[in-house]
C-alpha positions in Angstrom: 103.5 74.4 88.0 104.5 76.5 85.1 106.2 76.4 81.9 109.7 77.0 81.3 110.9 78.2 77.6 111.4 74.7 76.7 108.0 73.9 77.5 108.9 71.7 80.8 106.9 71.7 83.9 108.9 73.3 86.6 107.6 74.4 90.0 106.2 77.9 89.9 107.5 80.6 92.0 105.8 83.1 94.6 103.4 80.8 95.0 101.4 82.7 97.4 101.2 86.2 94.8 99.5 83.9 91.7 96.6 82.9 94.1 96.4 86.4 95.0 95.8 86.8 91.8 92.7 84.7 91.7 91.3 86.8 95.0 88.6 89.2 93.5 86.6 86.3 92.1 87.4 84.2 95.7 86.4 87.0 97.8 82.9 87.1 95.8 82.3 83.9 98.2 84.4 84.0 101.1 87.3 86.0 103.1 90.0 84.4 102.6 93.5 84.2 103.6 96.8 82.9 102.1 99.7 81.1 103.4 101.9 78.8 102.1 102.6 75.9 103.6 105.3 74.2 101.4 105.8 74.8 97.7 107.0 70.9 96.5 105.7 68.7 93.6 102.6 66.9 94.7 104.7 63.5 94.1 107.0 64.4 96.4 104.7 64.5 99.8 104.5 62.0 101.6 104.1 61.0 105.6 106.9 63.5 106.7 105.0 66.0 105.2 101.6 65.1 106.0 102.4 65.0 110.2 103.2 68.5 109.7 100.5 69.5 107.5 97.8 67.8 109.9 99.0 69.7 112.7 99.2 73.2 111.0 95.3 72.4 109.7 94.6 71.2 113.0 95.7 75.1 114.3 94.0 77.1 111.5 90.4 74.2 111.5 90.1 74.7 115.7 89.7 79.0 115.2 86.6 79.8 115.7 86.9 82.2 113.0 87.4 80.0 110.7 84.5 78.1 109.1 86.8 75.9 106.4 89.8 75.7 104.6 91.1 74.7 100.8 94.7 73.4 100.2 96.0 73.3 96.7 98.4 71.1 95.8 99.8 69.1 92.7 97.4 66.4 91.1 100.0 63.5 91.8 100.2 63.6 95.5 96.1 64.4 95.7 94.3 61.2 96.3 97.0 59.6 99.3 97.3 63.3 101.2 93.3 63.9 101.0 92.7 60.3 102.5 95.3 60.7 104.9 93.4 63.9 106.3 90.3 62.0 105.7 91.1 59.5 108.3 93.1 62.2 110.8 91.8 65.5 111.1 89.4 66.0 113.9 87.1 68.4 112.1 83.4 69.0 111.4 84.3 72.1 109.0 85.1 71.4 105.2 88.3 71.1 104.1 88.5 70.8 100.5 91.5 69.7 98.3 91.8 70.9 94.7 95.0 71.1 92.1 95.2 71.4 88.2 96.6 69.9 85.2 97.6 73.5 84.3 99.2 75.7 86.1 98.3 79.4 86.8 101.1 80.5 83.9 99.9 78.0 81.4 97.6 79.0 78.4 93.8 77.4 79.1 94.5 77.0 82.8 92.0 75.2 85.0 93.6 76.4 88.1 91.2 79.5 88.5 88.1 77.8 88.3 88.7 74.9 90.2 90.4 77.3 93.1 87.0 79.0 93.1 84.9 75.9 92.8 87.1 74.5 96.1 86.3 77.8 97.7 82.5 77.5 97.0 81.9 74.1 98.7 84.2 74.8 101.5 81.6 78.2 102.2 78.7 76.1 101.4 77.5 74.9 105.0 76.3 71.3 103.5 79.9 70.0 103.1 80.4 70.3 106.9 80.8 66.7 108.2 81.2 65.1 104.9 85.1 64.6 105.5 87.8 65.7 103.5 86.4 66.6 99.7 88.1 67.2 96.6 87.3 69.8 94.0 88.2 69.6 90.1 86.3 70.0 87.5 83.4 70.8 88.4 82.4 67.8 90.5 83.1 67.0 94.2 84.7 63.4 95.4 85.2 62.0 99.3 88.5 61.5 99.8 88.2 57.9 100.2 87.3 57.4 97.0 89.1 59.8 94.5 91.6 58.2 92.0 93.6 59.6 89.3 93.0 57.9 86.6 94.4 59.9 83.5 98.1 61.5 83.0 97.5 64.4 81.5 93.4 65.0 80.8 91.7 68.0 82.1 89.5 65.7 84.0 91.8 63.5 85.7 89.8 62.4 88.7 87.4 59.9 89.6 85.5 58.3 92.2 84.6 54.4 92.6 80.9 55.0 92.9 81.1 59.1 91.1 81.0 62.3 92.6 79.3 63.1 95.8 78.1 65.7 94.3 78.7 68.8 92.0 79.8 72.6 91.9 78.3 74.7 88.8 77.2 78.0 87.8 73.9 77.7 90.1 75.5 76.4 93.0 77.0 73.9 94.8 74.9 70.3 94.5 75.7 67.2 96.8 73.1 64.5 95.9 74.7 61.6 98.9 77.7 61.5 101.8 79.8 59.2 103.1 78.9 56.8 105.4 82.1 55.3 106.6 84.3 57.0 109.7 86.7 59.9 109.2 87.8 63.2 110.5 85.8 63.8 113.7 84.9 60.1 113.5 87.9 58.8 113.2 90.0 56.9 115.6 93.3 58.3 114.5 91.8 61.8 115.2 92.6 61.7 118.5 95.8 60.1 118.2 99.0 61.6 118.7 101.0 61.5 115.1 104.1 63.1 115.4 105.5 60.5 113.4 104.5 58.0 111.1 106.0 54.2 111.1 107.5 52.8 107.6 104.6 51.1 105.7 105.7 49.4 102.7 103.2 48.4 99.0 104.4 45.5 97.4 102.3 44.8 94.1 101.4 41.0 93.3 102.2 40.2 89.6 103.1 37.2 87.5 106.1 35.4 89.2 106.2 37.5 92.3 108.2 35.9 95.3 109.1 37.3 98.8 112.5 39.3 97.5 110.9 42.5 97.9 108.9 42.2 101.0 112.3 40.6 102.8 113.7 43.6 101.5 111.3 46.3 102.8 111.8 44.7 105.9 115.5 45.1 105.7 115.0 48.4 105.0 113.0 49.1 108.2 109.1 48.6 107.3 106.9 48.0 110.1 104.1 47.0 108.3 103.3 45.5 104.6 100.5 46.5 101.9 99.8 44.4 99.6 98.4 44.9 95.9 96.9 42.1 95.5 95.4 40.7 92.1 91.4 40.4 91.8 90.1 39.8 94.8 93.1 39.7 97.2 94.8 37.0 95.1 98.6 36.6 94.8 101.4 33.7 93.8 102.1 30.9 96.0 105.7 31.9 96.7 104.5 35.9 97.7 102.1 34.3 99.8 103.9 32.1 101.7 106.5 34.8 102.0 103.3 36.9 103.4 102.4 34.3 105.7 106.4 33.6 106.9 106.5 37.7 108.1 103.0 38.0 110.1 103.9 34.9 111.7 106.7 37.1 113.1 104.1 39.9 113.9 104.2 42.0 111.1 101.3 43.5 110.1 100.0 42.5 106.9 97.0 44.3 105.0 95.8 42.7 101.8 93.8 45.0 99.2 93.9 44.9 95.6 94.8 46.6 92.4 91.1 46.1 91.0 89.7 49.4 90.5 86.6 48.5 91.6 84.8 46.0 94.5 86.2 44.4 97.8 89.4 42.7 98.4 87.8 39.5 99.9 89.4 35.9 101.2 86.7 34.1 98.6 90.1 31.9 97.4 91.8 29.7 99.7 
């Protein structure tokens, strides 16, 4: 993103030339080529999107000339594209997700670094296998775990239990891995995705009833999320609605809006 003269974020143009720019410090690490792939604000991916982007990874991850690959993208539509890939590419080689909070135009940029930092792990031949990764800041987080959890820091990212490791002026660190399936792993990895069917999050809260899942429904959802409260917990009336719609076979999946621990049946 850039800067406008009012001082709004607006999407920055020739997208492909200001990474360019970052090449002579890039190329100290790895050869590396460009493309653009899209050029849309990181809220606005979504499963459309991602079909299309696995696919095109797919093509450039199965060359054997190439050894990894790092996709930059806005910091709002990080953490859900990452674990998508997580769970979908069939890969071994590193694929590494970065972004920043300021653009390549903006004064005190983090865009350069973090580009580079991306580039380093995804040439360092220890982040083969670990999944898809994601790069800001300095530290290095499994796609399954990465949250945003700040609007506008520097630093907006976290993982549930930290980094899996970090990138610094010695070298790229990882001190553990994940241990749960994904990319090669993976049972989508193999499956054919050249669509996605309508999944709809419906958020427990104080007084919540059935209106919105019968809605999302309506609308066409094939399946329901739920953001439950503490450990899968929600209101009697969302509940029974829940239990009403995978009567009918509708797939229900209860997690929770904790930021931390299990979503677990402990209540009944």
């Amino acid at each position: 993103m850039d800067q406008d003269e009012n001082g709004s974020l607006v999407l920055a143009a020739k997208g492909n030339e200001r990474i360019r720019e970052v090449l002579p410090a890039l190329e100290r690490w790895a050869e590396v080529e460009v493309e653009e792939f899209s050029n849309v604000p990181g809220e606005w991916l979504g499963p459309s999107i991602w079909v299309r982007l696995r696919t095109r990874l797919v093509e450039i991850l199965s060359s054997p000339g190439v050894d990894g690959a790092v996709m930059v993208l806005g910091t709002d539509g990080l953490e859900e594209t990452a674990y998508f890939l997580h769970l979908t590419i069939p890969t071994r080689k590193p694929l590494v997700l970065t972004a920043s909070l300021r653009g390549l135009g903006e004064s005190g940029s983090d865009a350069p670094l973090n580009l580079v930092d991306a580039v380093r792990v995804a040439a360092t031949p220890q982040a083969g296998g670990k999944g898809v990764l994601a790069v800001m800041n300095g530290k290095i987080y499994s796609a399954r775990e990465v949250r945003k959890t700040d609007t506008q820091a520097a630093a907006p990212f976290s993982g549930e239990l930290g980094p899996l490791g970090l990138v610094d002026r010695e070298g790229v660190f990882f001190y553990r891995e994940p241990l749960r399936r994904h990319t090669h792993s993976s049972e989508f990895a193999s499956a054919p995705l050249s669509t996605l069917p309508r999944v709809d999050l419906c958020c427990a809260y104080a007084g919540a009833d059935g209106a919105l899942v019968e809605a999302a429904l309506a609308a066409g959802a094939e399946g329901i999320v739920v953001a439950a409260l503490g450990s899968g917990n929600v209101s009697q009336e969302l509940g029974e609605a829940l239990m009403r719609i995978a009567s009918r076979g509708v797939p229900v999946v209860v997690s929770t809006q904790a930021g931390n621990g299990r979503a677990s049946p402990i209540y009944r």
